[in-house]
C-alpha positions as CSV (number, residue, x, y, z in Angstrom):
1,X,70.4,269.2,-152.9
2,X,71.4,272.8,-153.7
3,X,75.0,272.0,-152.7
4,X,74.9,268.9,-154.3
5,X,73.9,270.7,-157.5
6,X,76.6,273.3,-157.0
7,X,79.5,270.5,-156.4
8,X,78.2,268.8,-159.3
9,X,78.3,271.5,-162.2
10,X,82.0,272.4,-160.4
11,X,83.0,268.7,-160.8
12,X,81.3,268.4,-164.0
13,X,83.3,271.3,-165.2
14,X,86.8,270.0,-163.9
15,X,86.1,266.1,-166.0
16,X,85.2,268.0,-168.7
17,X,88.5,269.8,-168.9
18,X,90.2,266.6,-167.6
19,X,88.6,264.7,-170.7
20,X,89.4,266.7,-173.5
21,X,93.2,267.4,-172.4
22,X,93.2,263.5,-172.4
23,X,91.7,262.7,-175.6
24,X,94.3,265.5,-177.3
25,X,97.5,263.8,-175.4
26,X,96.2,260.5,-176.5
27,X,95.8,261.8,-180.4
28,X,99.2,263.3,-179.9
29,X,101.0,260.5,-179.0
30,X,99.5,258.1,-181.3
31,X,100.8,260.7,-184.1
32,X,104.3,260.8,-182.3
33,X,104.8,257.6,-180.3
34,X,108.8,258.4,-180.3
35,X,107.4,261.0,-178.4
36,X,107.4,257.6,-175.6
37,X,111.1,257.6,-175.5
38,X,110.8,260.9,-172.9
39,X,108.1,259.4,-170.5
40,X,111.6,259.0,-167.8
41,X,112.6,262.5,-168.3
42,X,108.9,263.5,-167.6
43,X,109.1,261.1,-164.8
44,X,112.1,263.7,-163.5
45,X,110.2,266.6,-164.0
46,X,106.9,265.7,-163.0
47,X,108.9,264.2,-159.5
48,X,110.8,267.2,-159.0
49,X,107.4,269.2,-159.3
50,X,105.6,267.0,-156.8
51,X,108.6,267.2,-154.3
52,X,108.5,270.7,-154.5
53,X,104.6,271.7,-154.4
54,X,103.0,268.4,-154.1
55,X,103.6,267.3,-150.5
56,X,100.8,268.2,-148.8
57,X,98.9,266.7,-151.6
58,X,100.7,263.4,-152.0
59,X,98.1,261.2,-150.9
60,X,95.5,261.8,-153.4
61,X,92.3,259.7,-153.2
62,X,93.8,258.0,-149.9
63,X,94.0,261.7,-148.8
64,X,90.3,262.7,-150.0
65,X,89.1,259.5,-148.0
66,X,91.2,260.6,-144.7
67,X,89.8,263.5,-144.9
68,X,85.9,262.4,-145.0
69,X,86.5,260.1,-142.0
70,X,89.1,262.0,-140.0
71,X,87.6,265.9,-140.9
72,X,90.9,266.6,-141.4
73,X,92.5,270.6,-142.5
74,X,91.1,271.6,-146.4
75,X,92.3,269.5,-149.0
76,X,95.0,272.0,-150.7
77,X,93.1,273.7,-153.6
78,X,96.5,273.2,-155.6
79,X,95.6,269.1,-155.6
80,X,93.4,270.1,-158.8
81,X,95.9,271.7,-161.1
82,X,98.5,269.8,-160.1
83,X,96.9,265.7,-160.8
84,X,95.4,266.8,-164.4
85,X,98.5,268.2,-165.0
86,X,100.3,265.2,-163.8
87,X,97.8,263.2,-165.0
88,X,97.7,264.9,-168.8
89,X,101.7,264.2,-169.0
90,X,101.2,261.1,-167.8
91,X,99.3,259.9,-170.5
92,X,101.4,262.2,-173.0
93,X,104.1,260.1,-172.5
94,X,102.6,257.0,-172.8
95,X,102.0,255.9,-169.4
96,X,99.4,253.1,-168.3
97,X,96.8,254.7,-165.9
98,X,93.2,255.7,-166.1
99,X,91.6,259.1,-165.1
100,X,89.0,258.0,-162.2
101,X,91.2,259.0,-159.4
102,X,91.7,262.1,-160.7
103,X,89.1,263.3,-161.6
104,X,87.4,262.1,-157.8
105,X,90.2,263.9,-156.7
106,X,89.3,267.5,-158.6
107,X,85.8,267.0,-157.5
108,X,86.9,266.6,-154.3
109,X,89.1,269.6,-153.1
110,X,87.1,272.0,-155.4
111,X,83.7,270.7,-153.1
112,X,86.2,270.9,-149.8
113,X,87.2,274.9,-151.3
114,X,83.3,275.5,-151.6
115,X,82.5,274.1,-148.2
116,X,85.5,276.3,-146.3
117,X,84.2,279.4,-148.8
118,X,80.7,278.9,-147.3
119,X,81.5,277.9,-144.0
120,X,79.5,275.1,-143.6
121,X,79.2,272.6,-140.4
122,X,81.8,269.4,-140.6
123,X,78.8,267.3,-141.5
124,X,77.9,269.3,-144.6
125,X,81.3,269.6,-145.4
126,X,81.6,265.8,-145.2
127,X,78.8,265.2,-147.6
128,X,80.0,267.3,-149.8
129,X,83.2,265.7,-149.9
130,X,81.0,262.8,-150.8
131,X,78.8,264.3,-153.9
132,X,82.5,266.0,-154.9
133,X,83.3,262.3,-155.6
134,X,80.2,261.1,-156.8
135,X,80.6,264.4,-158.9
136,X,83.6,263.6,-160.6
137,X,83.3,260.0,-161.2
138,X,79.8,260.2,-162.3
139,X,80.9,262.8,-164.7
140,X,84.2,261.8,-166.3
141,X,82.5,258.1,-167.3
142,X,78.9,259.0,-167.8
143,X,77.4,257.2,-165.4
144,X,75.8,258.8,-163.0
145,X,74.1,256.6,-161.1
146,X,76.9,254.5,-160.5
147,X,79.0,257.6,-160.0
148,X,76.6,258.5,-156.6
149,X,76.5,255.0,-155.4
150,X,80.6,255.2,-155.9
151,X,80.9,258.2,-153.4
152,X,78.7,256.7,-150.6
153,X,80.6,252.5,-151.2
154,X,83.6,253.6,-151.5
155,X,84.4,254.7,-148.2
156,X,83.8,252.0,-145.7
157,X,84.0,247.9,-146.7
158,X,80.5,246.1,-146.1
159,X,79.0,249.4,-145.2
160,X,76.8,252.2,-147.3
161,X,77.2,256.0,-146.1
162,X,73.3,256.7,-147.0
163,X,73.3,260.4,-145.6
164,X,74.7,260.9,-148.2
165,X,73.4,259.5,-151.1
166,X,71.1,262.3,-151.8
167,X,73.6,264.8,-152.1
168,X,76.3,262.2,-154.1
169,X,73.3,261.7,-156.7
170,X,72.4,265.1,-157.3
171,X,76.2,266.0,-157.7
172,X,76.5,262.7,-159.8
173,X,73.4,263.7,-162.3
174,X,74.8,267.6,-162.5
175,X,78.3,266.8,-163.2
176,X,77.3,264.6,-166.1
177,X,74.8,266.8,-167.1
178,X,77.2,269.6,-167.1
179,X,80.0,267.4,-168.9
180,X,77.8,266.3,-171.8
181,X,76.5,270.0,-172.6
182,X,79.9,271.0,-172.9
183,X,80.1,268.5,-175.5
184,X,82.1,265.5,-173.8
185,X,80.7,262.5,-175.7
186,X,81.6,259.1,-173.6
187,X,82.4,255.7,-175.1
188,X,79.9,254.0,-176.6
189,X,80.1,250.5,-175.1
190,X,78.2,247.2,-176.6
191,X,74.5,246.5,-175.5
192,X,74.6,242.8,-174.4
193,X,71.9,240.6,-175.7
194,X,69.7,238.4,-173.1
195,X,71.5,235.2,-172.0
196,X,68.8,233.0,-169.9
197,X,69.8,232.6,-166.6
198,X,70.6,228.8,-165.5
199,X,71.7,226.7,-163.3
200,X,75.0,226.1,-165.6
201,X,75.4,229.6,-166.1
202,X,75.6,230.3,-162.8
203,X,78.2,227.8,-162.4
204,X,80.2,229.6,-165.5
205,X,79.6,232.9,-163.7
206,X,80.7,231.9,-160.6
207,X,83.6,230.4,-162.1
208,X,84.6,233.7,-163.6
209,X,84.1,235.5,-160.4
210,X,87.1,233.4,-158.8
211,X,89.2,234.5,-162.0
212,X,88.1,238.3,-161.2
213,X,88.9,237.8,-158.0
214,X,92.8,236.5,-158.7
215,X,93.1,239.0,-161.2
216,X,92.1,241.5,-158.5
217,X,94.0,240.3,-156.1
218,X,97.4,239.7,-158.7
219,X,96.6,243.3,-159.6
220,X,96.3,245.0,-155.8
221,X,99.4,242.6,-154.3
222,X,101.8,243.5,-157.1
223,X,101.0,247.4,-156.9
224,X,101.3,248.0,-153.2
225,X,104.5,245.2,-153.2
226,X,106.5,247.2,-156.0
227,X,105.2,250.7,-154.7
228,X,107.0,249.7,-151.2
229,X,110.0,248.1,-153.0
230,X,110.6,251.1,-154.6
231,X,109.9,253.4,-152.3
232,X,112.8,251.6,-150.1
233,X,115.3,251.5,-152.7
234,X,114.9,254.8,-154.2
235,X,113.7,257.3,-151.9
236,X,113.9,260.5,-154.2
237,X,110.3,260.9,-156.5
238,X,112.1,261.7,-159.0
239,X,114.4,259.1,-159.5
240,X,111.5,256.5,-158.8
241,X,109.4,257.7,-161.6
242,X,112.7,257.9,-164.3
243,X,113.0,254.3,-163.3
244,X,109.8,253.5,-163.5
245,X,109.3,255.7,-167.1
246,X,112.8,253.6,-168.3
247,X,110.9,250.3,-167.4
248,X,107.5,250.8,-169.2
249,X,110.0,252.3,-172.0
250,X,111.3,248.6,-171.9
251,X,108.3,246.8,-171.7
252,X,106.7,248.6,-174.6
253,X,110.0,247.6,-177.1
254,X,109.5,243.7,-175.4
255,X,105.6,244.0,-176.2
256,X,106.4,245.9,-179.9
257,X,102.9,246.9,-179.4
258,X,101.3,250.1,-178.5
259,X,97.9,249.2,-176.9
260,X,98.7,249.3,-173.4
261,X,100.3,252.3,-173.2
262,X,97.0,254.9,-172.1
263,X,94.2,254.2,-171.2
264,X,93.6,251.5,-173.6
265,X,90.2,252.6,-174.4
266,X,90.3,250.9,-178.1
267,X,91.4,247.5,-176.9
268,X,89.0,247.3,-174.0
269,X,86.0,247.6,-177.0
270,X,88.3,245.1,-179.1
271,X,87.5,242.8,-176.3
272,X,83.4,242.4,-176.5
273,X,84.2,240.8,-180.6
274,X,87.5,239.8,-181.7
275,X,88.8,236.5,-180.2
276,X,91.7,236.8,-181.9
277,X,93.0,239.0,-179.2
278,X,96.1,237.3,-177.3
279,X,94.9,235.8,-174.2
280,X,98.0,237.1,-172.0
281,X,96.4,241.0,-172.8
282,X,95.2,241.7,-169.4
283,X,98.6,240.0,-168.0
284,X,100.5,242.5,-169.9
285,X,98.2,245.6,-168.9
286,X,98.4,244.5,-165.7
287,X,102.1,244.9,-165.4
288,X,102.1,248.0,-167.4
289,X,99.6,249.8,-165.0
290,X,101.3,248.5,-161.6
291,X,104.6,249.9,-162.9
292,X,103.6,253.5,-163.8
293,X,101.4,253.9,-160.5
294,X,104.3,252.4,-158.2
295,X,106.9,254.5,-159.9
296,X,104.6,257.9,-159.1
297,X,102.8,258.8,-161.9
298,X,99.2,260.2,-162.0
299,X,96.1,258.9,-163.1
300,X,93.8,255.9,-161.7
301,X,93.3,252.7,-162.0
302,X,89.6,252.3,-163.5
303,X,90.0,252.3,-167.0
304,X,93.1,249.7,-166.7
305,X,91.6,247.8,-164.5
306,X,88.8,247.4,-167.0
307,X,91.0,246.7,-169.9
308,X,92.4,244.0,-167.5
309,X,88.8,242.7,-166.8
310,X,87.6,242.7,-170.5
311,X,90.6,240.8,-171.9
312,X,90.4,238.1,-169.1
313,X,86.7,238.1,-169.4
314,X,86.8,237.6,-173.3
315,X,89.4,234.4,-172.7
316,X,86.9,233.1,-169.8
317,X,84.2,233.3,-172.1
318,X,86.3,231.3,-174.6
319,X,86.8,228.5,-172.4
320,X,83.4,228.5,-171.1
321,X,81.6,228.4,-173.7
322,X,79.8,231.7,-172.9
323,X,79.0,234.9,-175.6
324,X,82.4,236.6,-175.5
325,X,80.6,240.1,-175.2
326,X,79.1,238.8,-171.8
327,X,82.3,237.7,-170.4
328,X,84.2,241.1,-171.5
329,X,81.6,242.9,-170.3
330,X,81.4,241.2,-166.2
331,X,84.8,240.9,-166.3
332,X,85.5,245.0,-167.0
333,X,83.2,245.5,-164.2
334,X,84.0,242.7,-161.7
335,X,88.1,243.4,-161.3
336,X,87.8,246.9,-160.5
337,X,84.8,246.5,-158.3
338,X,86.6,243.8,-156.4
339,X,90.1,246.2,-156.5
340,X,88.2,249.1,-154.7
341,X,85.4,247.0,-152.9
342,X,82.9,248.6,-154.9
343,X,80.8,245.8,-156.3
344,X,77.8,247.3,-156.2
345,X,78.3,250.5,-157.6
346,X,80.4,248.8,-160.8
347,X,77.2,246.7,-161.2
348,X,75.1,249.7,-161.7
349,X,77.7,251.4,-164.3
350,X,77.7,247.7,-166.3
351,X,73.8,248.5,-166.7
352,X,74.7,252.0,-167.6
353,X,77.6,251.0,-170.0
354,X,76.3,248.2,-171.9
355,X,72.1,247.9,-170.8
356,X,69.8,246.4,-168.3
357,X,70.3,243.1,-169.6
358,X,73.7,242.3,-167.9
359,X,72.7,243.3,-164.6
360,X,71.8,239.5,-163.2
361,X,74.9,237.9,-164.6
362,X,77.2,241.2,-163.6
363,X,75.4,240.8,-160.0
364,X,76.6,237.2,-159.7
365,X,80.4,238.0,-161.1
366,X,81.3,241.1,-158.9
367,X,79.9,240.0,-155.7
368,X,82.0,237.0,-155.7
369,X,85.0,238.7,-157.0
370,X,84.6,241.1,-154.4
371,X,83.8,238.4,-151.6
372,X,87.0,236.3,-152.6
373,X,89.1,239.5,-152.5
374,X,88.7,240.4,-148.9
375,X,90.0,243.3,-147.4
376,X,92.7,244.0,-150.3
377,X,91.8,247.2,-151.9
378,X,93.7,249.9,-154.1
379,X,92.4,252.6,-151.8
380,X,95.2,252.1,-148.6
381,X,92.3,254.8,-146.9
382,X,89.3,252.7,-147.3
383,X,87.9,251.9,-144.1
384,X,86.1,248.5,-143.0
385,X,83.1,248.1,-141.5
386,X,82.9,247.1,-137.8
387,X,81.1,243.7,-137.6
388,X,80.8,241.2,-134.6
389,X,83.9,239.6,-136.2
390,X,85.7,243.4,-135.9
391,X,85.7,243.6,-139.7
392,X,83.8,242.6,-142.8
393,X,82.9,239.4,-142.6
394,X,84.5,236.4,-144.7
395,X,81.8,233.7,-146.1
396,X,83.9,230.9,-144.8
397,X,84.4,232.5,-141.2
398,X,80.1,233.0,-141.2
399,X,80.1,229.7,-142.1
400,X,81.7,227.8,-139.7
401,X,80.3,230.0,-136.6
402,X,77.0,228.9,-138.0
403,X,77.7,225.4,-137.5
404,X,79.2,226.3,-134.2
């Protein structure tokens, strides 16, 4: 608990710096969005950067996971410094990505430095690895109970690491202690009213689980497929990320609009009352996020996916006939928990977001957006769970052994 305590105010520390950097790039380029024009020649030098320090580092949360399940060397203490930086310019320059990965990727090699400074045992080291997470997701959102439930989800499919939760919660609870007394305010997110569960609800919710799960699924296939693609056709980093920073450049004179460049933050609250907002949004995020993270830029992919999540949530709700707050609100939680496998942890940080009262109707949406999405996940590191099938297992495969 000690440790725990000690990863989390380090972690809490790092999101805290992490979080105002972004929220003065954001203000500066919303004052300056010529400044847009340049994200390819940041691309160059942000590549060039990574080529020459980063290669030891180039993994990032897929490294951090290795590491926890393979006790791998010490995570390069330069992995810090260099993904806010990246990450800052990033969204300087108008790229699409969110901040989650990096800042469980601080928390991470700063807990992985304490635990080679102290010389602890491999297991120790491994949970603190764990809380480092917890630690830094926990901190740079708010939530800290999701943020220790994160840490211990995220690293096996179908399987919770519960050694470690103690430690991932106390590092959760410091970090966003520490965050908020150094005067990080977090978004304020709607409370949802009460919807009465029944039986035609649960229909609607299921039915918007599916969506979560294609969106999820859209979102993961299209990432990894144009990350490879360009990785084949243009080995260099940098010339990947000019390309990729002269596409988004593109896309945002197609779109004329300026909301899905970021993190998006204003359009994901847009989503919980305006109907007015176009029903392809999340389409259009969607393609803006898988370009910038395929070409090499830095970031993560919560906040996106959440924008994603929201918008198709809102246009569910629409068609459903359901409160358009309550379908923004388990769709921002359901694509993401299906796109890292994570459905039970999002469902906590929906309760910590937006109140106790979605937590049935979020339960419902996420678990079958993360049963429908199978073994895809953003996270190429994420381990499954060994089951009598030899991997986690699929509803339909349970089913017809049981009538075997």
């Amino acid at each position: 608990m000690v440790l725990g305590a000690l990863v989390g105010v380090v972690a809490g520390g790092a999101s805290t710096v992490l979080l105002l950097l972004l929220d003065a790039a954001t203000h500066a380029r919303d004052a300056h969005l010529e400044i847009v024009y340049a994200l390819p020649l940041a691309g160059i030098a942000l590549g060039f950067a990574y080529e020459r320090w980063g290669v030891s580092i180039k993994g990032g949360s897929d490294l951090v996971l290795d590491t926890v399940h393979e006790a791998r060397p010490q995570i390069p203490l330069r992995l810090a410094p260099m993904v806010l930086a990246g990450t800052v310019l990033t969204h300087l320059f108008g790229g699409s990505a969110g901040r989650e990965g990096t800042a469980v990727q601080m928390g991470a090699s700063l807990a992985d430095a304490i635990s080679h400074r102290l010389r602890l045992t491999p297991e120790l080291r491994r949970l603190l690895l764990v809380a480092g997470m917890a630690g830094g997701f926990g901190s740079v959102f708010g939530t800290p109970f999701a943020g220790a439930v994160f840490g211990v989800e995220v690293l096996a499919i179908g399987r919770l690491e519960l050694r470690a939760l103690m430690p991932a919660f106390v590092a959760a609870v410091a970090g966003d202690f520490t965050s908020r007394q150094l005067g990080i305010v977090h978004t304020p997110y709607p409370q949802l009213a009460h919807v009465p569960v029944t039986l035609l609800l649960l229909a609607k919710l299921v039915l918007i689980g599916i969506t979560m799960a294609l969106a999820a699924i859209a979102f993961i296939e299209l990432t990894h497929r144009l990350k490879a693609l360009l990785q084949t056709w243009l080995p260099r980093l940098p010339v990947r990320m000019f390309v990729g920073g002269v596409v988004v450049v593109m896309m945002w004179q197609l779109v004329g609009d300026s909301d899905y460049l970021g993190l998006g933050v204003p359009t994901i609250l847009r989503a919980f009352h305006d109907p007015s907002l176009p029903s392809w949004a999340f389409a259009a995020k969607m393609a803006f996020t898988a370009v910038t993270l395929a070409a090499g830029f830095l970031g993560g992919e919560v906040t996106p996916l959440f924008f994603v999540g929201a918008a198709l949530g809102a246009v569910m709700a629409r068609l459903t006939g359901l409160p358009i707050e309550l379908g923004a609100g388990v769709g921002l939680a359901a694509v993401f928990g299906a796109a890292a496998n994570a459905s039970l942890a999002l469902s906590i940080m929906a309760a910590e977001l937006m109140g106790l009262r979605v937590l049935p109707h979020v339960l419902v949406v996420t678990a079958v957006a993360f049963l429908l999405a199978g073994h895809r996940g953003i996270y190429a590191a994420q381990r499954v769970a060994r089951t009598k099938y030899g991997r986690r297992v699929d509803p339909l495969e349970a089913l017809r052994d049981y009538r075997r």
